[in-house]
LUMMI-280668 format. One record per residue (C-alpha): x, y, z. Coordinates in steps of 0.5 Angstrom, whole numbers, plus 500, padded with zeros to 3 digits. Example, Ala and Ser with C-alpha at 12.3 -4.5 7.8 and 13.67 -1.06 7.14 Angstrom:
<recs>
<rec px="525" py="491" pz="516"/>
<rec px="527" py="498" pz="514"/>
</recs>
This chain:
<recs>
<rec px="417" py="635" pz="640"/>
<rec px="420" py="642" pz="640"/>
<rec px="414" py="647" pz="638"/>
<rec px="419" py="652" pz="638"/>
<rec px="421" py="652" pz="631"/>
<rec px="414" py="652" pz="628"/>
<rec px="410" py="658" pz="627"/>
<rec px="403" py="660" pz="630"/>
<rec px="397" py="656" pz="628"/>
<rec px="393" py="660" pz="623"/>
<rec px="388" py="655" pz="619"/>
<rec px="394" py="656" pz="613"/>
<rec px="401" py="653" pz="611"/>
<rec px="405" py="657" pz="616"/>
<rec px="409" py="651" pz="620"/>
<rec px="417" py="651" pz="618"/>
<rec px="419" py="644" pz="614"/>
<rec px="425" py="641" pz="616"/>
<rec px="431" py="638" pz="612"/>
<rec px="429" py="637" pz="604"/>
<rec px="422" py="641" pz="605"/>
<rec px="426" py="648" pz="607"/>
<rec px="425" py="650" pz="600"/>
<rec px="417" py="648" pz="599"/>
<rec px="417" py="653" pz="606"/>
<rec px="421" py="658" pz="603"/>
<rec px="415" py="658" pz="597"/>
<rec px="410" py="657" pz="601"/>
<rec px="412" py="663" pz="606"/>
<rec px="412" py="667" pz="600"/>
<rec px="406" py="666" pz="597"/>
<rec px="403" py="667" pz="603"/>
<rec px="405" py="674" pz="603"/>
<rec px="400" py="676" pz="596"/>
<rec px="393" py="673" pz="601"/>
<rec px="389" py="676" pz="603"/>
<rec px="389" py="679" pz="610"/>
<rec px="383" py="682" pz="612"/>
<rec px="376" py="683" pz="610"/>
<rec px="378" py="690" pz="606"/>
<rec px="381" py="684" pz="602"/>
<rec px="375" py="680" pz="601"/>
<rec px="371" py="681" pz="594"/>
<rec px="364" py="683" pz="594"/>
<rec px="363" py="676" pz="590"/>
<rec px="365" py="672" pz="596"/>
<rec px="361" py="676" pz="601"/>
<rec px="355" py="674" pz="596"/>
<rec px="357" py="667" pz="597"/>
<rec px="359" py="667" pz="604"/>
<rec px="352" py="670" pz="605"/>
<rec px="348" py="664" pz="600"/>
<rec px="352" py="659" pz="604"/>
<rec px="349" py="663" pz="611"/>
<rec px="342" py="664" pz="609"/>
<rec px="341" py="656" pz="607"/>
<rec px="344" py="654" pz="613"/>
<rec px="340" py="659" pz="617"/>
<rec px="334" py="657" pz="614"/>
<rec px="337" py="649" pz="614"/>
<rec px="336" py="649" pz="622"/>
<rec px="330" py="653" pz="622"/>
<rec px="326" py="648" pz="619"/>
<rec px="330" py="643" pz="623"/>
<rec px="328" py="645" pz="630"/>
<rec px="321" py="649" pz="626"/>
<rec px="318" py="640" pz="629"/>
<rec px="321" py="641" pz="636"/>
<rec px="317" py="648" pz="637"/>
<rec px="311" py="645" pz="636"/>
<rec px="312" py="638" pz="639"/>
<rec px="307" py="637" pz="644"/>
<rec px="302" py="639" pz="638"/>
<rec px="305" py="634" pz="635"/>
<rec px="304" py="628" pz="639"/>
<rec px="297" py="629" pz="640"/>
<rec px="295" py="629" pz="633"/>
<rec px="298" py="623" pz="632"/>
<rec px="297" py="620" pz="639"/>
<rec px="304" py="618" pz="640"/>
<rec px="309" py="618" pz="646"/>
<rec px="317" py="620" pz="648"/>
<rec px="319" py="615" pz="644"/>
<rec px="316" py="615" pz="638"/>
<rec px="316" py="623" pz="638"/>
<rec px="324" py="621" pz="639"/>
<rec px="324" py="617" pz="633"/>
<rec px="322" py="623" pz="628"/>
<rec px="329" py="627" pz="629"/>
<rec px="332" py="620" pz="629"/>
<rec px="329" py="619" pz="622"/>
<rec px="331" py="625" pz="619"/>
<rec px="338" py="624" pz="623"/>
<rec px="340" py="617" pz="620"/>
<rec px="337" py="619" pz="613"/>
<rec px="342" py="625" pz="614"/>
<rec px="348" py="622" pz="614"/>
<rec px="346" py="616" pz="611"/>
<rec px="347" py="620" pz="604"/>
<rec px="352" py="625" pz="606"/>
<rec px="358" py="620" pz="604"/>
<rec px="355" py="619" pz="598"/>
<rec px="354" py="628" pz="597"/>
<rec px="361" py="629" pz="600"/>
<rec px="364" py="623" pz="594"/>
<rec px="361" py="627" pz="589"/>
<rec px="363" py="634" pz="591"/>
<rec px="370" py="633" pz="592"/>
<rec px="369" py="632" pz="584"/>
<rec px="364" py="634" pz="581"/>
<rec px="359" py="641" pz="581"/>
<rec px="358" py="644" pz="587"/>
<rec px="353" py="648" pz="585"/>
<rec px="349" py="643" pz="581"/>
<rec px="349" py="638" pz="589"/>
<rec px="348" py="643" pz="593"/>
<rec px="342" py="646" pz="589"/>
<rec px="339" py="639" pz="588"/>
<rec px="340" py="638" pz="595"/>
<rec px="335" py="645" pz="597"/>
<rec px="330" py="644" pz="592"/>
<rec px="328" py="637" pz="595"/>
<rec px="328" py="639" pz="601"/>
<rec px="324" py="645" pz="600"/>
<rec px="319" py="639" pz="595"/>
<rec px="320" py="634" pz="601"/>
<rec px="318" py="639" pz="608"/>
<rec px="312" py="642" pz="603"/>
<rec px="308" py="635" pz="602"/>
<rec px="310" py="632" pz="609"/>
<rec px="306" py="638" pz="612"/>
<rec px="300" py="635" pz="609"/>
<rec px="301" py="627" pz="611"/>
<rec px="296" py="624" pz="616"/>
<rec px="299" py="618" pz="618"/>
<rec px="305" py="618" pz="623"/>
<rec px="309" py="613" pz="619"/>
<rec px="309" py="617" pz="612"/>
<rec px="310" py="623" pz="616"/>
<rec px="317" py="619" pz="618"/>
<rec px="318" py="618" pz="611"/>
<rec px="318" py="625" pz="608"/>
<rec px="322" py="627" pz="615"/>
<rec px="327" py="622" pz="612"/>
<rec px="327" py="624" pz="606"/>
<rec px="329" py="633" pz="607"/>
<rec px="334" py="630" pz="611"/>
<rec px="337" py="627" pz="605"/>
<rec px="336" py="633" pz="601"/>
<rec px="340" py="638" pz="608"/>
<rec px="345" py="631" pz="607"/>
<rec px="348" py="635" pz="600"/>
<rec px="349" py="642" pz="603"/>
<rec px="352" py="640" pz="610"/>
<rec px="358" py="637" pz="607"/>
<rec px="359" py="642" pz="601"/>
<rec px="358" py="648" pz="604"/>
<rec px="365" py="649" pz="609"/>
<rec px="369" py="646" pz="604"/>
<rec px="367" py="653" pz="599"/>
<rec px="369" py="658" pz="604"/>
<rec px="375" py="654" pz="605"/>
<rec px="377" py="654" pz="598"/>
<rec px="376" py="661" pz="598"/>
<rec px="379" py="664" pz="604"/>
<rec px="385" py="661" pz="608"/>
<rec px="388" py="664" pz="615"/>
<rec px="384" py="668" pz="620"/>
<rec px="380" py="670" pz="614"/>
<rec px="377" py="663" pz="614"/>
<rec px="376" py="663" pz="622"/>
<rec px="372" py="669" pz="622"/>
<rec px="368" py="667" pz="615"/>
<rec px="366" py="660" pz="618"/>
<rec px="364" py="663" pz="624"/>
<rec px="359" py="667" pz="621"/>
<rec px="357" py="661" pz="617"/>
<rec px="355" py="657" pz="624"/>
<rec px="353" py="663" pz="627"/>
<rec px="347" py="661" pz="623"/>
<rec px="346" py="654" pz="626"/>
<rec px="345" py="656" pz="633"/>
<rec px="340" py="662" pz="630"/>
<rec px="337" py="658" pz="626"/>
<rec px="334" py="653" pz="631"/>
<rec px="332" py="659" pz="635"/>
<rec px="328" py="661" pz="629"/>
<rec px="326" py="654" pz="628"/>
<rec px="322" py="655" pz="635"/>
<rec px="320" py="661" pz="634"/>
<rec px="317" py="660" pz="626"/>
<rec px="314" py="653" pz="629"/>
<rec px="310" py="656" pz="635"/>
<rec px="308" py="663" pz="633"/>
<rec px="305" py="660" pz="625"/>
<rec px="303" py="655" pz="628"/>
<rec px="299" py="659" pz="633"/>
<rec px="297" py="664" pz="629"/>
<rec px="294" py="659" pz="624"/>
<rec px="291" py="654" pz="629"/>
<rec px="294" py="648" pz="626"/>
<rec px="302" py="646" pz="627"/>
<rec px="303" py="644" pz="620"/>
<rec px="304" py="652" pz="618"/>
<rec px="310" py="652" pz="622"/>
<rec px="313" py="647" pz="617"/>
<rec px="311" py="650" pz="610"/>
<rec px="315" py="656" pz="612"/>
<rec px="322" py="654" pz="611"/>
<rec px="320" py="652" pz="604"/>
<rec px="319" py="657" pz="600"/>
<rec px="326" py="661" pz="604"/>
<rec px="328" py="654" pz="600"/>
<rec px="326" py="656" pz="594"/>
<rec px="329" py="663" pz="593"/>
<rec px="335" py="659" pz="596"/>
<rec px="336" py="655" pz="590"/>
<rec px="336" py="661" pz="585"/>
<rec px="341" py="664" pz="589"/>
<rec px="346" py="659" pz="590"/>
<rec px="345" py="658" pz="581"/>
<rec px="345" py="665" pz="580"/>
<rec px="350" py="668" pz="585"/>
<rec px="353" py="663" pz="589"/>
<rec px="360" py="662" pz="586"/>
<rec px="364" py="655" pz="586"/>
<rec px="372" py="655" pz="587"/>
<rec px="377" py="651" pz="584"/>
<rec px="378" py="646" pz="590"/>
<rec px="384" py="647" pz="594"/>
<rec px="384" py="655" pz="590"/>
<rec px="386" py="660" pz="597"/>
<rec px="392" py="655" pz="599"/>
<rec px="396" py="655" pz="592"/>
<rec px="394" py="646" pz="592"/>
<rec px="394" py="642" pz="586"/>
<rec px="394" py="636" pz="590"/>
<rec px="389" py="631" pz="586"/>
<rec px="384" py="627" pz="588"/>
<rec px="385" py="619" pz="591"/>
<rec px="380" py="614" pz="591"/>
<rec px="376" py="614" pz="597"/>
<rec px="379" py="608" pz="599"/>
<rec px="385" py="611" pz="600"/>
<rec px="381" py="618" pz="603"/>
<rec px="378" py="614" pz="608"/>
<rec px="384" py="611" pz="610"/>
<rec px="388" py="616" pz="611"/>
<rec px="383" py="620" pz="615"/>
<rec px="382" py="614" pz="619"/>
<rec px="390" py="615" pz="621"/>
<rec px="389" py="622" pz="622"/>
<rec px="389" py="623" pz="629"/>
<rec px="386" py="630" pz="630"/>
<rec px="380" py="628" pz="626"/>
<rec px="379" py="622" pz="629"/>
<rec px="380" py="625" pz="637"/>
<rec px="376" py="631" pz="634"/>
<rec px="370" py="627" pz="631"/>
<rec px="369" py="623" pz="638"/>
<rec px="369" py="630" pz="641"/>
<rec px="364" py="633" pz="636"/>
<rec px="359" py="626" pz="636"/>
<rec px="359" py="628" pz="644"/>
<rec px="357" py="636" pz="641"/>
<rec px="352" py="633" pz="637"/>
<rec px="349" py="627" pz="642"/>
<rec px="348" py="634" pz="647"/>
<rec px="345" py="638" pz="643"/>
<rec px="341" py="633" pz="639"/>
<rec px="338" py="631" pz="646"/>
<rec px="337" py="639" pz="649"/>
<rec px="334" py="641" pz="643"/>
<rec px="328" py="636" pz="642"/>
<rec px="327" py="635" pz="649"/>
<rec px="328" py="643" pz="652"/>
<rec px="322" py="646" pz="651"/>
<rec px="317" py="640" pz="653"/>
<rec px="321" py="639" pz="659"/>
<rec px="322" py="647" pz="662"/>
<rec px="314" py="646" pz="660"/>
<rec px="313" py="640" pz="665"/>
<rec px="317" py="643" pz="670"/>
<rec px="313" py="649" pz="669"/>
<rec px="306" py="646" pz="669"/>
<rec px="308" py="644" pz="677"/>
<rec px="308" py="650" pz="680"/>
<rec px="302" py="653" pz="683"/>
<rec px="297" py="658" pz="678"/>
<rec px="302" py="658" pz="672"/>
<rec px="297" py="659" pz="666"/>
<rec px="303" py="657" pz="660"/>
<rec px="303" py="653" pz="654"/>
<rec px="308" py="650" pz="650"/>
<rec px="308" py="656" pz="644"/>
<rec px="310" py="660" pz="649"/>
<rec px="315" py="656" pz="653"/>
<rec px="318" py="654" pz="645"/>
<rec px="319" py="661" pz="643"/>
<rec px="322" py="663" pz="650"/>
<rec px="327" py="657" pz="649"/>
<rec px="328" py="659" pz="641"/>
<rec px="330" py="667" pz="645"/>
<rec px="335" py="663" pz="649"/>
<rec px="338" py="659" pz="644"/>
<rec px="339" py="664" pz="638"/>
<rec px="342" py="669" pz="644"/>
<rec px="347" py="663" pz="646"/>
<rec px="349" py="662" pz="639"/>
<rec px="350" py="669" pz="638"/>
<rec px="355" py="670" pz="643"/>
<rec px="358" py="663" pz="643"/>
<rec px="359" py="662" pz="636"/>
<rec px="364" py="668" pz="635"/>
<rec px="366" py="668" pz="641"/>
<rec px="370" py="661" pz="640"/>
<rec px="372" py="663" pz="634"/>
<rec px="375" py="670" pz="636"/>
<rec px="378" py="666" pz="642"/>
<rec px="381" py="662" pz="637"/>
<rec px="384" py="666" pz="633"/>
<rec px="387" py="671" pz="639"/>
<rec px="391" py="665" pz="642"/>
<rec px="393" py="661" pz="637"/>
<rec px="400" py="666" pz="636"/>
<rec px="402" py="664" pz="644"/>
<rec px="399" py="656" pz="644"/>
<rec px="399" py="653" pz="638"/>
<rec px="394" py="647" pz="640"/>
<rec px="390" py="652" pz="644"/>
<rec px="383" py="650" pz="639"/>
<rec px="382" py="643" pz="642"/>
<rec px="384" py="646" pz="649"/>
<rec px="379" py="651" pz="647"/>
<rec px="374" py="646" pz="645"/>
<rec px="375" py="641" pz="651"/>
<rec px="375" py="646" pz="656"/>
<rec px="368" py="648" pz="654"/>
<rec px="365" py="642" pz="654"/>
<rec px="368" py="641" pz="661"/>
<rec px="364" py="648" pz="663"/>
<rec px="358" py="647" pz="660"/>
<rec px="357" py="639" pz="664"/>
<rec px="355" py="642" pz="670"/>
<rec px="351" py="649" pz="668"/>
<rec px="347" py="643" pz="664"/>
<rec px="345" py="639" pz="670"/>
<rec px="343" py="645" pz="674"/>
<rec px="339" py="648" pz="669"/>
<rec px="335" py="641" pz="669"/>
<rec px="335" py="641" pz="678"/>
<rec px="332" py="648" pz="678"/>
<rec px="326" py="649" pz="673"/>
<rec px="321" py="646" pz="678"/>
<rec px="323" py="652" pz="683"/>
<rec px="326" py="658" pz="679"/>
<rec px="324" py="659" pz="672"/>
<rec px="329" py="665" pz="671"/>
<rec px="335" py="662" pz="674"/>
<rec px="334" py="656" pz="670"/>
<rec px="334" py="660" pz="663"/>
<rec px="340" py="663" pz="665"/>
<rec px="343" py="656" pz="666"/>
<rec px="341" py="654" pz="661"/>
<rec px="343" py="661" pz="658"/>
<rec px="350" py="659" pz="660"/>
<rec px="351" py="652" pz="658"/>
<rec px="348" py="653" pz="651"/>
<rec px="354" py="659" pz="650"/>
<rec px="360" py="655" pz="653"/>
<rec px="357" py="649" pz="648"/>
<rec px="357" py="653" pz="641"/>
<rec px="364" py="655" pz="643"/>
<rec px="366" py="649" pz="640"/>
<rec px="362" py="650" pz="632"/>
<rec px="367" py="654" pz="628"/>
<rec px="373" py="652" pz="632"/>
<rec px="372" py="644" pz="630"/>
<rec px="370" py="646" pz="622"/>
<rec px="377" py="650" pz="622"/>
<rec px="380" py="643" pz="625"/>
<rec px="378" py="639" pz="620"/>
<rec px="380" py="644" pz="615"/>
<rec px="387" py="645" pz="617"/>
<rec px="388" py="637" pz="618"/>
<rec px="386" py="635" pz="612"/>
<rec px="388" py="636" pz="605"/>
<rec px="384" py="640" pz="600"/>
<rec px="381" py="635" pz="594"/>
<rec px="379" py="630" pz="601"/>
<rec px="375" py="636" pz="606"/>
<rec px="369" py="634" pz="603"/>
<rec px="370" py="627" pz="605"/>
<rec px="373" py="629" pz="611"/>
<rec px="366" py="633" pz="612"/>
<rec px="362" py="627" pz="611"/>
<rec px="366" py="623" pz="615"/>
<rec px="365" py="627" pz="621"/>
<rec px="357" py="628" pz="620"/>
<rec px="357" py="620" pz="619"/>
<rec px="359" py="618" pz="625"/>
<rec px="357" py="625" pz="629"/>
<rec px="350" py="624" pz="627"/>
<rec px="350" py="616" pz="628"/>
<rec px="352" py="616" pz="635"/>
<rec px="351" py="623" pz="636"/>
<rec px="344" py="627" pz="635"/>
<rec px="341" py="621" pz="631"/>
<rec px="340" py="617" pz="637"/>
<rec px="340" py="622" pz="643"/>
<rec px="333" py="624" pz="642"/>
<rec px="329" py="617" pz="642"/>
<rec px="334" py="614" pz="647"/>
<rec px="333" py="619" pz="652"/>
<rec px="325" py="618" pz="650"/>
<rec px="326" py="611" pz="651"/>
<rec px="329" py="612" pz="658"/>
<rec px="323" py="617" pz="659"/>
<rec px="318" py="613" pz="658"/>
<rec px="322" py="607" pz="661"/>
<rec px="322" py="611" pz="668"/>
<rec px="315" py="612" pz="667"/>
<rec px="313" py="605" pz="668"/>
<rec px="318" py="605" pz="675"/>
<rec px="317" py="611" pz="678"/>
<rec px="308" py="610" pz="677"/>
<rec px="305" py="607" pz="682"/>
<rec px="301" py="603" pz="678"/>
<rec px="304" py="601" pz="671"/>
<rec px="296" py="601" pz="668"/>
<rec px="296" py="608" pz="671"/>
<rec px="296" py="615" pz="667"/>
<rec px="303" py="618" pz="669"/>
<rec px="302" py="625" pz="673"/>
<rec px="305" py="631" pz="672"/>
<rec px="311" py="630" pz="676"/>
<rec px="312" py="623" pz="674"/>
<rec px="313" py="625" pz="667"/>
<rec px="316" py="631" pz="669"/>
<rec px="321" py="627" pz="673"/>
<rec px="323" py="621" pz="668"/>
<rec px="324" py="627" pz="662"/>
<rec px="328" py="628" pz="667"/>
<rec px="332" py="623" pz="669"/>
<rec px="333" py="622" pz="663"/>
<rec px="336" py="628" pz="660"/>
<rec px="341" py="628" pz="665"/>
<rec px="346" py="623" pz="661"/>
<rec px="347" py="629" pz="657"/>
<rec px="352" py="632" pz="663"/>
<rec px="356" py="625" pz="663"/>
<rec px="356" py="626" pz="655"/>
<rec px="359" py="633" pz="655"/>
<rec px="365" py="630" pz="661"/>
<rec px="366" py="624" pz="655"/>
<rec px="367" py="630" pz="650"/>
<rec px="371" py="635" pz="654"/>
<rec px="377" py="630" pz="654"/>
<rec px="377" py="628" pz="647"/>
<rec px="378" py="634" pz="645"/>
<rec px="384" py="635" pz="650"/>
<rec px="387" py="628" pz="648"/>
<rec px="386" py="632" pz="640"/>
<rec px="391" py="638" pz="643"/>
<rec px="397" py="632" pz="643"/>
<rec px="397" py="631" pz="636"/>
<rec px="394" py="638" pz="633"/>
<rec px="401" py="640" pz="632"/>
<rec px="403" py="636" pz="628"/>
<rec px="398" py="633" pz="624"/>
<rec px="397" py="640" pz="621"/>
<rec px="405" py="640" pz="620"/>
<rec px="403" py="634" pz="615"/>
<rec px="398" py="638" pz="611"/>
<rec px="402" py="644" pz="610"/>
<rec px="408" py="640" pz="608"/>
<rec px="403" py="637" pz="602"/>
<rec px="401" py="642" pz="600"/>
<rec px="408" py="645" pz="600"/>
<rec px="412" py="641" pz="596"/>
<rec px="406" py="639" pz="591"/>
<rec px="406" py="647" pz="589"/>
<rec px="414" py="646" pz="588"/>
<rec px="413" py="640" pz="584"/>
<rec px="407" py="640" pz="581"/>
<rec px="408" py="634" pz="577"/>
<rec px="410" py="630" pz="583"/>
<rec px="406" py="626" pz="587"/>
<rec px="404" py="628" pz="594"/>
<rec px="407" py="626" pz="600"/>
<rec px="401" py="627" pz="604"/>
<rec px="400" py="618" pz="605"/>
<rec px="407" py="618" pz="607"/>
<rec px="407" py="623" pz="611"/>
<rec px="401" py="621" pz="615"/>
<rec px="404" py="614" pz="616"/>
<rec px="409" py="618" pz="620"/>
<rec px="405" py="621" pz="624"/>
<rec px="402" py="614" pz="625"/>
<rec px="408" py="611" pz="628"/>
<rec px="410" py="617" pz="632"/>
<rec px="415" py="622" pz="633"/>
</recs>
């Protein structure tokens, strides 16, 4: 495919249009020259807006790892080992995409506003009363249940800032939003340690976030606005059945490659955030004359992760937007090479703690950045490869399969690998597991992350073959529906295009 003739890719509709699409170019172009270019631009209503999206994000993620903070507390209450400790997370994480289809149906055709507020405020009622339950099983259940509550915000919210913004606008606005997810973790280890230790029982730590929740779902009634669907982009294309949506983000290349290579993203975060501080714990109680604790360690991890997403978050994002005029698929290439980066700053992040602690930060440090480079990068992707009235089930689509084969099952089955290890690495299977056999199992077994990064790098690299293309798709629906707005689309048959090659 002769690039040349395709201008740079900015997240909007800027690719030529051969043939009979030269007139849906020419009033795309020239629509395009009464959009907003910088942030002087952007109205203070958006900024609240934007600023809602971020706060509830901050505070989704804060209550999310608020649990991997005190994990140790955890475990001994309830009596359990890795396994089930494991299975808390993936509890949450399978409810959590379970419903986000269901949410993301009735956000591409209904309130906004009214899901995403329903949504917080069962979170909030859910992680509230879940703090008080004794029993480990019932506790699981209510973890289930604030995962469906997060489900409802996670697929709607990038769709709003996509509705609102277009071009390098909607890069630097997503990358605000997903700069709270990489801080919001590291407060969730911070918040669960220090009110935890603070009040002398872990179950503070969870009781937090809610009443954050609660002033969330005032904001998101009362200032948050909700746009017309495909507003920023001049789109009236109307919304199809789901299981023509479905359909059509299966064909589409981009968001497949790109969704495999975020279910790597989410399988190694999964894995790192719930296992980090309690292995950097077993590795420290190795060495000599270490007076530590498990608050400590959480809060210092938190320090680490919240630093990593601040500088790897927008740092991704401004990448992006720098090369995008020289190499118009430089996005997944961006990703790709990240994760190829990140793979063995893991592994010797994990070989190092037991002898130096710093130097393991600062690895760990290190992969953490290269691995947030990829956040805001990859919601752009799904929005310039997908129409308007079908992001939010793109949105929900990629959480289904990223969550069922990523970060749902990555902290139980690195567990289950820990506990497995422990049994063969003991010299008795009826003995008490030292130190540094657990130390050495959680270890072991953590190390399939650095394999699943490699995985998730070449996704990403075979997304740069299509990327091009497959925006030019978008952009040429749009194009002619905003000419012959009583036309029907021809975004299927441009998809069936793409699906029988060049």
């Amino acid at each position: 495919m002769d690039q040349s003739s395709i201008t740079p890719n900015t997240s909007n509709p800027e690719l030529e249009i051969n043939g009979d699409n030269d007139s849906a170019t020419t009033l795309l172009q020239e629509k395009q020259t009464r959009r907003r270019e910088t942030l002087r631009d952007v109205t203070f209503i958006e900024y609240m807006t934007v600023g809602v999206l971020c706060f509830v994000n901050l505070i989704n993620y804060m209550d999310r790892f608020t649990l991997a903070g005190v994990l140790g507390d955890v475990k001994k209450e309830f009596g359990i080992g890795d396994d089930s400790a494991g299975l808390l997370q993936t509890v949450f994480v399978v409810a959590y995409m379970v419903f986000a289809p269901i949410f993301s149906y009735l956000g591409d055709r209904q309130s906004r506003r009214a899901i995403m507020a329903f949504g917080v405020g069962l979170w909030c009622i859910t992680t509230f009363i879940g703090s008080f339950v004794t029993n480990f099983k019932l506790f699981a259940f209510f973890r289930g249940l604030v995962g469906i509550g997060e489900a409802s915000y996670s697929t709607i919210a990038p769709t709003i800032i996509s509705d609102l913004f277009v071009g390098n606008i909607r890069s630097k606005m997503l990358a605000l939003f997903y700069f709270a997810i990489p801080v919001g973790s590291g407060m969730g280890y911070i918040v669960g340690s220090l009110a935890g230790a603070a009040a002398g029982n872990w179950r503070w730590g969870l009781r937090v976030t809610p009443f954050m929740g609660v002033v969330a779902v005032a904001l998101i009634l009362w200032v948050m606005i909700d746009p017309e669907r495909g507003q920023a982009e001049d789109s009236q294309i109307r919304p199809t059945s789901y299981r023509d949506d479905i359909r059509a983000l299966v064909k589409n290349r981009s968001f497949m490659l790109s969704t495999l290579a975020f279910t790597c993203v989410a399988f190694v975060t999964g894995a790192l955030a719930w296992w980090g501080p309690q292995f950097i714990y077993l590795g420290l109680t190795l060495q000599p004359d270490v007076d530590i604790t498990i608050e400590s360690v959480s809060y210092k991890f938190g320090l680490v992760g919240m630093s990593a997403g601040a500088m790897g978050v927008p740092l991704g994002s401004a990448l992006a937007q720098r090369l995008r005029p020289r190499l118009l698929d430089c996005d997944p290439l961006i990703c790709g090479f990240a994760l190829l980066a990140s793979a063995p700053l893991v592994y010797f992040g994990l070989i190092t703690i037991s002898a130096h602690v710093a130097l393991t930060y600062v690895l760990i440090f290190a992969g953490m950045v290269t691995l947030n480079l990829t956040w805001s990068i990859v919601a752009d992707i799904v929005l310039y490869v997908v129409i308007p009235p079908r992001r939010s089930t793109a949105e929900a689509f990629q959480i289904l399969i990223s969550h069922m084969f990523g970060d749902a099952g990555s902290p139980y089955l690195v567990g289950v690998i820990s506990e497995s290890l422990k049994r063969s690495l003991s010299p008795s299977p009826s003995e008490m597991p030292s130190q540094i056999v657990q130390f050495q199992a959680l270890q072991y077994a953590l190390f399939v992350t650095c394999f699943v990064e490699v995985l998730g790098g070449i996704f990403f690299l075979l997304t740069a073959v299509y990327i091009v293309k497959d925006k030019q798709t978008v952009d040429r629906a749009i194009a002619e529906i905003a000419e012959h707005p009583s036309t029907e689309p021809s975004h299927s048959r441009a998809e069936e295009e793409n699906v029988s090659g060049e």
